[in-house]
C-alpha positions as CSV (number, residue, x, y, z in Angstrom):
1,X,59.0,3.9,-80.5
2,X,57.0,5.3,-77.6
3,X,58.6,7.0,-74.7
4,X,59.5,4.8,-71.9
5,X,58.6,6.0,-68.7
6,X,60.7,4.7,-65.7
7,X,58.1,4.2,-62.8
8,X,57.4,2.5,-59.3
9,X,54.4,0.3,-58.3
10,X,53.8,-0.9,-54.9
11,X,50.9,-3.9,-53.6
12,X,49.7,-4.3,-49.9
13,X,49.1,-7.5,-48.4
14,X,47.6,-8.8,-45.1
15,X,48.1,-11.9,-42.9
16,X,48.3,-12.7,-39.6
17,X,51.5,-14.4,-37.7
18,X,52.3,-15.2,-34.2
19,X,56.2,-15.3,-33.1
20,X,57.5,-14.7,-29.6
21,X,61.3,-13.3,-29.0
22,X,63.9,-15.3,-27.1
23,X,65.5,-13.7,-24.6
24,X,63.8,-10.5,-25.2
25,X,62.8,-8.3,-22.2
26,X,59.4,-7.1,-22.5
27,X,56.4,-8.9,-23.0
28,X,56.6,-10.0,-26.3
29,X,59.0,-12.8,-25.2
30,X,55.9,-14.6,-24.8
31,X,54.0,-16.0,-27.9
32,X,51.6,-13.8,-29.6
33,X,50.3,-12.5,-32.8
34,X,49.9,-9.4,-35.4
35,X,48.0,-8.6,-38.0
36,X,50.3,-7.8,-40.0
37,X,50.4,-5.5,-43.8
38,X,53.7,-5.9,-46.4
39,X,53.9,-3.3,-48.8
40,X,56.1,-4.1,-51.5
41,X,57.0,-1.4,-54.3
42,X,58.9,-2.4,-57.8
43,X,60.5,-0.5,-60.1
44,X,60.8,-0.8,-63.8
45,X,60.4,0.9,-67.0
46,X,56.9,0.5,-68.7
47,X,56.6,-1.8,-71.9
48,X,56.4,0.3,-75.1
49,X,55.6,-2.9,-77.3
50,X,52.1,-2.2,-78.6
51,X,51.5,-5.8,-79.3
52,X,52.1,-6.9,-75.6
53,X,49.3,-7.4,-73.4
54,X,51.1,-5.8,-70.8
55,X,51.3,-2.5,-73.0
56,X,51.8,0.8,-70.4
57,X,52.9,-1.4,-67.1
58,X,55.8,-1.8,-65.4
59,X,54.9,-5.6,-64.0
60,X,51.3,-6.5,-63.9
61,X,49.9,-5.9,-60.4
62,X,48.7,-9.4,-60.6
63,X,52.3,-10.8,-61.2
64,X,53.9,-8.9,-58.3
65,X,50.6,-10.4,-56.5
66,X,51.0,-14.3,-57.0
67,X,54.9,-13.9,-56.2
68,X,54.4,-12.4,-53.0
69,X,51.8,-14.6,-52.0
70,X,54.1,-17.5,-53.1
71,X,57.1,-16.4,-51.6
72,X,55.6,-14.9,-48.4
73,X,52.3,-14.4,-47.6
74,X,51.3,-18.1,-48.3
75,X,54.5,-18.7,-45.9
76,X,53.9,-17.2,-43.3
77,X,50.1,-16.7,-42.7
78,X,48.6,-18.3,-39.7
79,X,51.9,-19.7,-38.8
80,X,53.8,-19.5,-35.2
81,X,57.2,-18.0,-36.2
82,X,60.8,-18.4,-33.8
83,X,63.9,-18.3,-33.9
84,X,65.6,-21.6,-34.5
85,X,67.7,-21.0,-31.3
86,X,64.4,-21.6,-29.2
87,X,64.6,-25.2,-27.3
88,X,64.6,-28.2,-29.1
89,X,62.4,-29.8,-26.9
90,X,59.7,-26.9,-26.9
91,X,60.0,-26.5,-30.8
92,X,59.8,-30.2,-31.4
93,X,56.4,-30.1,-29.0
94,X,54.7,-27.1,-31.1
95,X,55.9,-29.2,-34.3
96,X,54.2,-32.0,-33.4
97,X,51.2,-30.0,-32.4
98,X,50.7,-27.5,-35.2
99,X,50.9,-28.0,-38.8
100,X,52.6,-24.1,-39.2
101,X,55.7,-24.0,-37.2
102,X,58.7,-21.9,-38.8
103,X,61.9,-21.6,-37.0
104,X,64.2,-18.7,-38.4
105,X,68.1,-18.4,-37.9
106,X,67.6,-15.1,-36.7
107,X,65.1,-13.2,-34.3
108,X,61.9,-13.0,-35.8
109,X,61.4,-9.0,-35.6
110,X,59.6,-6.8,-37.6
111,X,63.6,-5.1,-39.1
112,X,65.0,-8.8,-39.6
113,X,61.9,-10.3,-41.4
114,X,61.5,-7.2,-43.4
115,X,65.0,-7.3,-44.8
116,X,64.0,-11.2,-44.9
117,X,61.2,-10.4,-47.2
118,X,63.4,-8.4,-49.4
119,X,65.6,-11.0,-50.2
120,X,63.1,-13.7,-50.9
121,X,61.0,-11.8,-53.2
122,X,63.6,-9.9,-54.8
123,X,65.1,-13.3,-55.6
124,X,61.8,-13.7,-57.4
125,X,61.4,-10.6,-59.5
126,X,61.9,-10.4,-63.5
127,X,65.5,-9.4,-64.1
128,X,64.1,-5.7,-65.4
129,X,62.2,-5.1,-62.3
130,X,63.7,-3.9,-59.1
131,X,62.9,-4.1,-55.6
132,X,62.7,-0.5,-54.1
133,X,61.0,-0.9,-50.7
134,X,59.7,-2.9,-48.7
135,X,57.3,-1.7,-45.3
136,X,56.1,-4.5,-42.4
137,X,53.6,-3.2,-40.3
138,X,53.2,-4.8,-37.3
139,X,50.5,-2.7,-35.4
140,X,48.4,0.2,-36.4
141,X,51.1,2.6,-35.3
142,X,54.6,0.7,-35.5
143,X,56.3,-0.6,-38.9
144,X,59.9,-1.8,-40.4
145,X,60.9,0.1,-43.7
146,X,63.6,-1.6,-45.8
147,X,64.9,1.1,-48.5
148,X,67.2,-0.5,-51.7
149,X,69.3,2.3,-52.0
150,X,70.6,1.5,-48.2
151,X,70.8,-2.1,-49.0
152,X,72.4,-4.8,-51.2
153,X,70.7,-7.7,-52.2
């Protein structure tokens, strides 16, 4: 049998989101948008079975890749994203207006949708890999890091 080697992969993504804060006391109270980049690193031990395709990998980059995309990029992309505590009446409007409305039960920060993020793709993973971190950048200089080892999922 072939050593084993316990190591970490990570993918980058890109999309871009608009979201305003409610109640918030700066400008971004008011609608506007990021360009946002999601790194998301896995850990796992590499396969050893020399008849598997996926002989040397932890998690094939392109398996990490569709459930990300599923699970958030495909989300969130292009959409306008609030917290579900906005108005009714100005929700319902945007709703009726554009196709990509997502109302959150939380504020929709960089810290809350990272640890968001976690959850839904951890929820997604192989039962051998592990979600180890998870980095939202929301401009070129300011980012949300969610660690596993200061988190339970």
């Amino acid at each position: 049998m072939k050593k084993q080697h316990h190591i970490r992969i990570t993918k980058e993504f890109k999309f871009e989101m608009a979201h305003a804060l409610k109640g918030y006391d700066g400008s971004c109270r008011n609608i506007h948008g990021h360009s946002y980049e999601l790194k998301v690193t896995v850990a796992g031990n590499t396969v050893t079975d020399e008849t598997s395709p996926k002989l040397g990998m932890v998690m094939d980059f392109g398996d990490l890749k569709k459930i990300v995309r599923q699970t958030i990029v495909d989300v969130f992309d292009h959409s306008l994203v609030l917290n579900d505590k906005m108005p009714k009446n100005l929700t319902g409007e945007l709703k009726k207006n554009f196709e990509k409305v997502i109302l959150l039960p939380y504020q929709p920060t960089s810290e809350l949708m990272v640890s968001d993020f976690a959850v839904r793709i951890q929820k997604q993973l192989p039962e051998n890999i592990h979600l180890k971190h998870v980095l939202l950048r929301e401009t070129v200089t300011s980012y949300a890091e969610w660690f596993a080892e200061e988190n339970r999922l």
